[in-house]
C-alpha positions as CSV (number, residue, x, y, z in Angstrom):
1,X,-161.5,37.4,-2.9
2,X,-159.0,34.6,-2.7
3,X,-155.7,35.4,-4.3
4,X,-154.1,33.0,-6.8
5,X,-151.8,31.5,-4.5
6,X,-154.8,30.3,-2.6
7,X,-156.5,29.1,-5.7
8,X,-153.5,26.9,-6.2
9,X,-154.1,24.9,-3.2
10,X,-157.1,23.5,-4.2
11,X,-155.5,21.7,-7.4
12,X,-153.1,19.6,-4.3
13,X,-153.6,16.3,-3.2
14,X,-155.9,13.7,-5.1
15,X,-159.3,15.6,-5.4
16,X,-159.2,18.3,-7.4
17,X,-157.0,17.3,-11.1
18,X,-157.9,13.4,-10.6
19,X,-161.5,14.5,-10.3
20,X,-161.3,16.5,-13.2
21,X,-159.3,14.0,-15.3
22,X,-161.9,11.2,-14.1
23,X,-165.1,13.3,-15.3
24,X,-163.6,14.2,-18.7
25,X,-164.1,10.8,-19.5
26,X,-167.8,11.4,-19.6
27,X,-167.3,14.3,-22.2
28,X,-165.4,12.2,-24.1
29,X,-167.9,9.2,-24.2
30,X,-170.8,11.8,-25.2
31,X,-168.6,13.3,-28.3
32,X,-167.3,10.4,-29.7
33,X,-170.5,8.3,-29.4
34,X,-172.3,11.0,-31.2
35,X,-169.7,11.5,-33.8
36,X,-169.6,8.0,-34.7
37,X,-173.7,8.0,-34.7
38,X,-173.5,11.4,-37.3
39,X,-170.6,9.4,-39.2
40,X,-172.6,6.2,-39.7
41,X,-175.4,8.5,-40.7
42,X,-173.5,9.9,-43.1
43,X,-173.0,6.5,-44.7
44,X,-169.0,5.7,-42.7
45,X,-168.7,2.0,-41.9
46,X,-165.7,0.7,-39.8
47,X,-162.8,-1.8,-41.0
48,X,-163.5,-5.4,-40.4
49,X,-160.9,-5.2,-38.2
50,X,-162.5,-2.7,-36.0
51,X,-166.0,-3.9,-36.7
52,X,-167.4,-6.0,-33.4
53,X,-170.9,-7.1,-32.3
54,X,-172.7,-5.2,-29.4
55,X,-172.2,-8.0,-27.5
56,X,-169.1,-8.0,-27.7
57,X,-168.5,-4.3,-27.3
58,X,-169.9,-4.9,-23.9
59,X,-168.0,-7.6,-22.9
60,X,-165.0,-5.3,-24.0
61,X,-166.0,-2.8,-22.2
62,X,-167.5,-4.1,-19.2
63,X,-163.6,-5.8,-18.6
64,X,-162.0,-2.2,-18.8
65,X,-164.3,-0.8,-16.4
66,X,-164.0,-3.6,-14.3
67,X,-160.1,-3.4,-14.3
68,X,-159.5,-0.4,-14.3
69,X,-161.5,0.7,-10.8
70,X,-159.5,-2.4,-9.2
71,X,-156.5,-0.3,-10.6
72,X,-158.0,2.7,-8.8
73,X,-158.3,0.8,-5.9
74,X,-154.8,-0.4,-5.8
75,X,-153.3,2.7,-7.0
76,X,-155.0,4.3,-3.8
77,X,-153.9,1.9,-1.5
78,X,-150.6,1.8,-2.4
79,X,-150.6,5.5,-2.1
80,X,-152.0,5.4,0.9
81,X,-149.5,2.3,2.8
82,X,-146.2,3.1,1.3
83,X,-146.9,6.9,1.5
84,X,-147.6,7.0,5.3
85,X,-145.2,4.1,6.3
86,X,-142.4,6.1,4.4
87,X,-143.2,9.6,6.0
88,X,-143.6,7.6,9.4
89,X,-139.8,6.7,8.7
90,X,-138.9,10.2,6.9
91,X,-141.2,12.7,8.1
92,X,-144.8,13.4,8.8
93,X,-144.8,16.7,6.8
94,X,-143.7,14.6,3.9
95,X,-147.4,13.0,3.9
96,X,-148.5,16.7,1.6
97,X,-145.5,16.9,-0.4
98,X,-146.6,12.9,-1.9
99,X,-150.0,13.9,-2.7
100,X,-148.8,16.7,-4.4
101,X,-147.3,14.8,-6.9
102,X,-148.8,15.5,-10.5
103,X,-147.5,11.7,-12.1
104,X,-149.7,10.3,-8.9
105,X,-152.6,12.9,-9.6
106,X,-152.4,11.8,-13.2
107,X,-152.3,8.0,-12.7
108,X,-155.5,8.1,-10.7
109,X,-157.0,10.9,-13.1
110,X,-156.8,8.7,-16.0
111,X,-157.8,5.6,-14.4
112,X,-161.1,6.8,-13.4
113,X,-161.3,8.3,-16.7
114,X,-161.2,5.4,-18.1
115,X,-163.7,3.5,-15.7
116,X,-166.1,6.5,-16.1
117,X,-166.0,6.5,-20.3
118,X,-166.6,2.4,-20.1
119,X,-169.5,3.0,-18.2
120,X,-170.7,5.7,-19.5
121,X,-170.1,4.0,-23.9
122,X,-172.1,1.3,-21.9
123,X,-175.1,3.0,-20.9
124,X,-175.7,4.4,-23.8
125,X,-174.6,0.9,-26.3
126,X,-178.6,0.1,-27.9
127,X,-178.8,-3.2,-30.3
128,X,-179.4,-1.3,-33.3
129,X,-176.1,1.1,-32.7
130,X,-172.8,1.2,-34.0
131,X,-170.0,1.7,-30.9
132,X,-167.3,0.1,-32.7
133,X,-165.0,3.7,-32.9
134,X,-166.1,4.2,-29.1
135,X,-164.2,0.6,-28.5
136,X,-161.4,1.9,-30.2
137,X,-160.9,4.5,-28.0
138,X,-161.8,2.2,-25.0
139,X,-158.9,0.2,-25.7
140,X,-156.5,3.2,-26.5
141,X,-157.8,4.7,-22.8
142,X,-156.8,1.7,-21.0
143,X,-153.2,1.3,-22.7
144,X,-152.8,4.8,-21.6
145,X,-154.0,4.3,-18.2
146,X,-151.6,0.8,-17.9
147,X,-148.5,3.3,-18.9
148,X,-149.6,5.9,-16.5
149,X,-149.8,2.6,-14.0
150,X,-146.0,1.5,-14.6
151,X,-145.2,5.3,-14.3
152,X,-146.8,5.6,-11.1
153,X,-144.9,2.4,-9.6
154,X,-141.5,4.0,-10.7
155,X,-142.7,7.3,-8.9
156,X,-143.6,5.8,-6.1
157,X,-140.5,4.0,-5.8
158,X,-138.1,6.9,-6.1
159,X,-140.4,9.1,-3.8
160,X,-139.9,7.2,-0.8
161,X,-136.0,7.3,-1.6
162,X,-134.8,9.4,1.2
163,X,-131.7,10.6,-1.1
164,X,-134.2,11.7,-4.1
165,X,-136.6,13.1,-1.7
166,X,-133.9,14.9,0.0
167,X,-132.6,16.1,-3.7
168,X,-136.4,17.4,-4.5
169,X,-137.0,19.4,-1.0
170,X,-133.7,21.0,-1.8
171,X,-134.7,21.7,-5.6
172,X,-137.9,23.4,-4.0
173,X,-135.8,24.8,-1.6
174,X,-133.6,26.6,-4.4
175,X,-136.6,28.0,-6.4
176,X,-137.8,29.5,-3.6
177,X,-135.0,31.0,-2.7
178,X,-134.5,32.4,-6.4
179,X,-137.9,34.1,-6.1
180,X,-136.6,35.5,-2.9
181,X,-133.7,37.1,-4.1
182,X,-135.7,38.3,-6.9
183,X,-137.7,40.1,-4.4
184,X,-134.8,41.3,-1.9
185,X,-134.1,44.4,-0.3
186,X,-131.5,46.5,0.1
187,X,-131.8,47.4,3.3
188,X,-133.2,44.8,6.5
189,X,-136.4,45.3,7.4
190,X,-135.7,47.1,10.9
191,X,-134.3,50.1,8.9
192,X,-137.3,50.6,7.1
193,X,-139.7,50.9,10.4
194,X,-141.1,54.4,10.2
195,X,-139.5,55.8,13.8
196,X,-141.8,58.8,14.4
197,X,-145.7,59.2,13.8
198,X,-148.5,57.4,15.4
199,X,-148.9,53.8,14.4
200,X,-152.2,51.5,15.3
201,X,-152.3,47.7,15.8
202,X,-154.1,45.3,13.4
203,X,-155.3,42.1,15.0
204,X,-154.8,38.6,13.4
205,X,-158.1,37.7,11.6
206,X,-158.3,34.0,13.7
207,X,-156.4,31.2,14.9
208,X,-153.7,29.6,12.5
209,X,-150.3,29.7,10.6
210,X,-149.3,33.1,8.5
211,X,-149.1,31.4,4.7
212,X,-147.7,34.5,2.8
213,X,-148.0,37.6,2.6
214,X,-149.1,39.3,-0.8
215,X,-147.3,42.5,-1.0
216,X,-148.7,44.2,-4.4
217,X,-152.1,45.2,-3.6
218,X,-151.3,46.7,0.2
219,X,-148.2,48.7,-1.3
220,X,-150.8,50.2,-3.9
221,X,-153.5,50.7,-1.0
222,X,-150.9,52.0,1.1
223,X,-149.8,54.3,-1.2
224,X,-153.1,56.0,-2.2
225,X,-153.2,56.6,1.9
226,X,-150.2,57.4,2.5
227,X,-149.4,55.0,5.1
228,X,-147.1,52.3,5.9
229,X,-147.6,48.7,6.8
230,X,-145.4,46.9,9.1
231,X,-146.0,43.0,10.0
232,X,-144.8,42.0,13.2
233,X,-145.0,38.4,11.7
234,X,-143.4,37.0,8.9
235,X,-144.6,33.8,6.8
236,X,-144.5,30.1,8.7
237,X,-145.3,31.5,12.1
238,X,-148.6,30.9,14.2
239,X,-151.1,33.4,15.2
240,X,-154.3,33.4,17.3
241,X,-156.5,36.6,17.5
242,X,-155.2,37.9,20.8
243,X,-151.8,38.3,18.3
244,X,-151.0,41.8,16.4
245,X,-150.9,41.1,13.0
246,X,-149.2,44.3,11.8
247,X,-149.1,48.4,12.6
248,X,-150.5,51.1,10.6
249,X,-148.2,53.6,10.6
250,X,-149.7,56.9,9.1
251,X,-153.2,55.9,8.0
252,X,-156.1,57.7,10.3
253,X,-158.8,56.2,8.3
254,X,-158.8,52.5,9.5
255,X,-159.1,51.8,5.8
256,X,-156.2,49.6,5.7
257,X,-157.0,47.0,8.9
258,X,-159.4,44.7,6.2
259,X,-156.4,44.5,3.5
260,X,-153.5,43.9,5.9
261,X,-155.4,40.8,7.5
262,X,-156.6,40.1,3.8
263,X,-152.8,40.0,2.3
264,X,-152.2,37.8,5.3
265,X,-154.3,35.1,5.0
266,X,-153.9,32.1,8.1
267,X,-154.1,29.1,7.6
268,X,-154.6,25.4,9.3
269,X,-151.2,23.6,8.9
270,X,-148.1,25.2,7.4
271,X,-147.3,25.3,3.2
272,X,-144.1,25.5,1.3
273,X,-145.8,27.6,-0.9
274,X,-144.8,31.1,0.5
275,X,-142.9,29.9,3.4
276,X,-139.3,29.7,2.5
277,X,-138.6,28.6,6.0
278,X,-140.9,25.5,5.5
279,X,-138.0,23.9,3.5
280,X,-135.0,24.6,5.5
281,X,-137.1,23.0,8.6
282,X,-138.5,20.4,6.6
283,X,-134.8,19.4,6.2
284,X,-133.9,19.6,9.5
285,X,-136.9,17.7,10.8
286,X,-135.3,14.5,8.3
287,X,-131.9,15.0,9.7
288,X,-132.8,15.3,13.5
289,X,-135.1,12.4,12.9
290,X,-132.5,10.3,11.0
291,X,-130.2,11.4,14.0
292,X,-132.4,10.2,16.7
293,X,-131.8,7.1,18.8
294,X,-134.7,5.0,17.6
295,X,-133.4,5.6,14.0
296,X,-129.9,6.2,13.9
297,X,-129.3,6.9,10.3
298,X,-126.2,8.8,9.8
299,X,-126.0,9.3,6.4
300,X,-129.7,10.1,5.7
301,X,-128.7,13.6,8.1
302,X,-125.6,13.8,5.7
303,X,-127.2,13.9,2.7
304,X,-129.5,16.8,4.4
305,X,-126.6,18.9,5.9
306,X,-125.1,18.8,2.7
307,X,-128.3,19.9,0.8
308,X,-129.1,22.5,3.1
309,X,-125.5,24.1,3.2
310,X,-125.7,24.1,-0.9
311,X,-129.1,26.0,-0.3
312,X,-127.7,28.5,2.4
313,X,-124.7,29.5,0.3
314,X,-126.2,30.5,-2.8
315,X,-128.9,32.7,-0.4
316,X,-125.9,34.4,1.1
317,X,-123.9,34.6,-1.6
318,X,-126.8,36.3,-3.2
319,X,-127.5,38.8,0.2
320,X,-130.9,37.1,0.3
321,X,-133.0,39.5,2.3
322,X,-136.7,40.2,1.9
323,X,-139.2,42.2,3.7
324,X,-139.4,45.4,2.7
325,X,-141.5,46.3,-0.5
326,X,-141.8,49.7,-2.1
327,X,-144.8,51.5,-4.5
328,X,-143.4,53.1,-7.6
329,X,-141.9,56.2,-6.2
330,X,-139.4,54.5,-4.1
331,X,-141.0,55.4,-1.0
332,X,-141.6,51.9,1.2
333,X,-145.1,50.8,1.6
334,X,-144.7,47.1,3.8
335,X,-142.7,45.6,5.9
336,X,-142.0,42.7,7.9
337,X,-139.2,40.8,9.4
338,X,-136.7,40.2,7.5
339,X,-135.5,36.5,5.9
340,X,-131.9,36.6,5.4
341,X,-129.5,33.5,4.8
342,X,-128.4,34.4,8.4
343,X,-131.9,34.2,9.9
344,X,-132.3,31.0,8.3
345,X,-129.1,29.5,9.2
346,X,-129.7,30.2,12.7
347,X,-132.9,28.1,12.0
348,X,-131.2,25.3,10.7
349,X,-127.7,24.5,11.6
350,X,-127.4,25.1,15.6
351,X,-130.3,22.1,16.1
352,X,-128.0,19.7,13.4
353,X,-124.8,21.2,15.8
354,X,-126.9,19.9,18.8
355,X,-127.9,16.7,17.7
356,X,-124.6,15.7,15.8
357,X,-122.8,15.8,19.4
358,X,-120.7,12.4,19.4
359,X,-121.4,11.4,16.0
360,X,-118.3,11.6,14.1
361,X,-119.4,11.6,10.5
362,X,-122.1,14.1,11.1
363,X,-119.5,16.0,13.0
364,X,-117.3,16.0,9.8
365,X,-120.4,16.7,7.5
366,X,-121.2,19.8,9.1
367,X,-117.5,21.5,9.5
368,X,-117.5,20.8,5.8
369,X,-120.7,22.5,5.2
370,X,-119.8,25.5,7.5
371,X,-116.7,26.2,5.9
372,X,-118.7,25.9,2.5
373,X,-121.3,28.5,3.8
374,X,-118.6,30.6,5.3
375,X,-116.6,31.1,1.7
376,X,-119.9,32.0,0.0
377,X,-121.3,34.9,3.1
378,X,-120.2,38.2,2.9
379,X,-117.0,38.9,5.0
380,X,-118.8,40.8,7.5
381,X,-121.8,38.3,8.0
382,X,-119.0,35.7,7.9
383,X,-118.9,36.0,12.1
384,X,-121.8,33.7,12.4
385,X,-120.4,31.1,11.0
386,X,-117.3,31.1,12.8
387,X,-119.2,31.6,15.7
388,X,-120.8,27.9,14.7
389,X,-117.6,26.4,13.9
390,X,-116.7,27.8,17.7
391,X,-119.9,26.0,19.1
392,X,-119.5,22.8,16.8
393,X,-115.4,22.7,18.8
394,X,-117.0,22.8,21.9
395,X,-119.4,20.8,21.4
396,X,-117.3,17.8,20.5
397,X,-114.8,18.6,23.1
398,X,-117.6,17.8,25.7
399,X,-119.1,14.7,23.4
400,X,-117.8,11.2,24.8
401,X,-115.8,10.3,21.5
402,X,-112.1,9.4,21.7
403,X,-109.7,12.0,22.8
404,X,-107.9,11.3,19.5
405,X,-111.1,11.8,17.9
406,X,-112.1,15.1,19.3
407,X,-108.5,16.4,18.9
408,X,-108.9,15.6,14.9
409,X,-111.9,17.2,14.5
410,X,-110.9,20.4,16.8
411,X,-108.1,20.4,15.0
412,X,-110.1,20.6,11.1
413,X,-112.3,23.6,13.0
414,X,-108.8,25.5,13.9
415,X,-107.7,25.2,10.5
416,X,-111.0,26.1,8.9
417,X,-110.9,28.9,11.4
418,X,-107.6,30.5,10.4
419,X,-108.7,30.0,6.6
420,X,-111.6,32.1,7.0
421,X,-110.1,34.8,9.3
């Protein structure tokens, strides 16, 4: 039985909603030209205004079908160019996140709708019918569908914005990790293992990446047998069926091995949906990209350090930490490794540490966004970010910028340093 989140991923991309959209204009053609049929049977005329001859009903028509598939056309190539030229520059992983886009989706949706109703008002036009209310709602389909266009051209051109982009990943980014904290534990996952009792291995179900893991029915399942579940894996990481999924630890029945690989479904390329850590590293991947030689955009990494920091210090400052789920009584049911702010900042800002080395605005961008994640963690967690601030110091000590240069910026980490101590 696929779970809702896997339902979801079927209304993505430009299939499933434009499709849809696009075949409702069929229904729409059949109701209204047999309500204006019953109405003219029931003695209705139309205005002179809206009164036209077949002929030219046709003519109408044929002109909005006509127009609007070379719409549908355009609007797919244009999709199609400036979406993959701009995640060529951005990101590949970007690619998903365009088609996702419900203006886009709608755009195309109503354009075929509108090519399908034409056609469809078309077929069905006889010399000794009336059509004139179906014209009407021709010509109100294709004003829609050219507002939808313009729409879609403003979308477009504030999608491929890196800054907006950047802005959106990090919005995602922040719901995600409001769910999370929603869910969070209070204590890490590898106090929760079970320490004594026999435990037995579940495999992975097949080759591919861990999406999510639904919690509610395994705790329930693992309550009624008494067991716990513990996942060796946690969502965003890859599995192939040599891999052990999870252990069983208290259930002698095997009757849990189906539901475990069921609550962890794999899939063929990794999903924000579920995966908190697909954000953080779809980040990342910008900055280290901007940050490469062949594109050398400072600024673009800037904007992305400074999103991601915003991100990581609400997560601490909120002791985001999931992985542990309990059933009614208390008692925990599954586990699996935890996702803290530290886990993900150890994911994130020790690659941007790496490839800032010599870049002096970068260099400033992230002691500004440690010290900003270091005043929102914990005092006790607040070690790992000094421990960065350390490695960012050394770092620029061995980069070849200007003694004067590395003697400001070492000098910023000391003070930031003795602030946070």
């Amino acid at each position: 039985m696929q779970t809702p989140r896997e339902l979801v991923r079927y209304f993505r991309g430009f299939l499933t909603i434009p499709a849809a959209i696009s075949l409702s204009g069929l229904v729409v053609a059949g109701i209204v030209f047999k309500t204006e049929q019953a109405l003219v049977t029931w003695g209705w005329s139309a205005s002179d205004w809206l009164s036209v001859s077949n002929r030219t009903a046709s003519d109408v028509l044929s002109a909005i079908s006509a127009a609007s598939m070379s719409a549908l056309v355009m609007v797919y190539s244009i999709v199609l160019l400036v979406y993959t030229l701009a995640a060529g520059s951005i990101g590949p992983r970007l690619l998903q996140r365009f088609g996702e886009d419900r203006v886009n989706q709608i755009a195309v949706g109503s354009l075929g709708a509108t090519f399908l109703y034409s056609l469809m008002i078309l077929w069905l036009v006889r010399d000794d019918t009336s059509v004139n209310l179906a014209v009407v709602v021709g010509i109100i389909y294709s004003i829609v569908s050219v507002l939808l266009l313009l729409l879609f051209v403003h979308t477009v051109s504030t999608r491929v914005t890196i800054d907006q982009e950047a802005a959106r990943i990090s919005e995602a980014l922040d719901r995600q990790v409001s769910t999370a904290i929603e869910n969070s534990a209070d204590i890490p996952s590898s106090e929760a293992i079970p320490e004594k009792g026999d435990k037995r291995p579940v495999p992975a179900s097949g080759t591919g990446y861990l999406n999510s893991i639904n919690t509610e029915e395994l705790v329930r399942a693992a309550k009624q047998a008494g067991a716990v579940v513990v996942f060796d894996v946690q969502p965003g990481d890859f599995m192939v069926p040599s891999d052990i999924l999870a252990n069983v630890h208290g259930d002698c029945n095997e009757s849990l091995n189906d539901l475990a690989q069921a609550a962890a479904p794999l899939i063929p390329a990794r999903d924000p949906n579920g995966d908190i850590r697909f954000s953080v590293h779809l980040l990342v991947e910008i900055a280290l990209r901007a940050l490469s030689p062949g594109v050398n955009d400072t600024f673009t990494a800037i904007v992305c350090i400074d999103r991601l920091s915003a991100s990581l210090a609400r997560a601490w400052s909120s002791k985001l930490c999931t992985g542990v789920y309990r059933d009614d009584d208390g008692a925990v049911r599954v586990v699996y490794p935890s996702i803290t702010a530290e886990s993900l900042f150890h994911d994130s800002m020790p690659a941007l540490r790496r490839a800032a080395r010599g870049n002096g605005l970068v260099t400033a961008a992230l002691i500004r966004a440690l010290v900003r994640i270091a005043e929102a963690a914990p005092e006790k967690e607040a070690w790992a970010v000094v421990d960065e601030l350390t490695a960012v110091r050394d770092e620029t000590r061995e980069s070849d910028m200007l003694e004067r240069d590395i003697d400001k910026f070492c000098g910023q980490i000391e003070t930031a340093m003795r602030g946070l101590s």
